[in-house]
C-alpha positions in Angstrom: -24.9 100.4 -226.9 -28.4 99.1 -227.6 -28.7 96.3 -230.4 -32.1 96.4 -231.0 -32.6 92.8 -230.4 -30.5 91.6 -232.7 -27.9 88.7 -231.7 -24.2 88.5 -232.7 -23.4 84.7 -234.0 -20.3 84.9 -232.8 -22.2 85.2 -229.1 -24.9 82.7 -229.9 -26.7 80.5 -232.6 -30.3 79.9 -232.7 -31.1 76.9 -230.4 -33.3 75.2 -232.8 -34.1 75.0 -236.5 -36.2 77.8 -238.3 -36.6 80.9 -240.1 -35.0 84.2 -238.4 -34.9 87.5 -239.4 -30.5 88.1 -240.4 -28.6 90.9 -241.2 -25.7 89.2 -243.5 -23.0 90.3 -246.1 -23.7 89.1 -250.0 -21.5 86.6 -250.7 -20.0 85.0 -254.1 -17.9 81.9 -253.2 -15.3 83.3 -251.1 -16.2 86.6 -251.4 -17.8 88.2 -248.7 -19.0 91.8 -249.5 -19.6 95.0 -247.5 -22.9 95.9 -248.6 -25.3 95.0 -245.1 -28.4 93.5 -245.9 -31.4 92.4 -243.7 -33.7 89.0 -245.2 -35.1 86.0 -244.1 -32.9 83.2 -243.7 -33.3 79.3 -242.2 -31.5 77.9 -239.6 -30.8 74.3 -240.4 -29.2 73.7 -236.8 -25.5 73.7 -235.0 -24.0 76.2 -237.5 -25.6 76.3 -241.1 -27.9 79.2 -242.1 -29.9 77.6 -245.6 -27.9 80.6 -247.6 -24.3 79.8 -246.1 -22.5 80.2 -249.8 -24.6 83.4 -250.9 -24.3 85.8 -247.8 -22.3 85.8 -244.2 -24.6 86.2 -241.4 -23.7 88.2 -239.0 -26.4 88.8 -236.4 -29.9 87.5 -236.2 -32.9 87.5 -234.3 -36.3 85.5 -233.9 -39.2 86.6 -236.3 -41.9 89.0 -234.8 -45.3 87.4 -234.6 -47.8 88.0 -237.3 -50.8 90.9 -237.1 -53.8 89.8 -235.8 -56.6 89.6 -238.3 -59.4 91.3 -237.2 
């Protein structure tokens, strides 16, 4: 089954510190919820996303490159 580029955490982590593009769970506290959403979160390395107590990521991938101004 295709993924359409987008990579499980529970496979791997980003190697290095950024923003990626995450599909994650809204979370309150210790609530995790079902609704899927897609945003723009930051790595800050080893495990943490910036966002860890407001949503549960649960795939990511890197951002595409900007358009090309012409």
């Amino acid at each position: 089954m295709a993924n359409n580029g987008w990579i499980s955490v529970e496979d791997r982590l980003p190697e290095k510190a950024g923003e990626y593009l995450v599909v994650y769970h809204p979370c309150y506290w210790d609530n995790v919820g079902t609704k899927i959403c897609v945003g723009i979160d930051s790595f800050r390395g080893k495990t943490s996303w910036a966002k860890k107590k407001y949503q549960h990521v649960t795939h990511w991938q890197p951002l595409p490159e900007p358009p090309e101004e012409e």
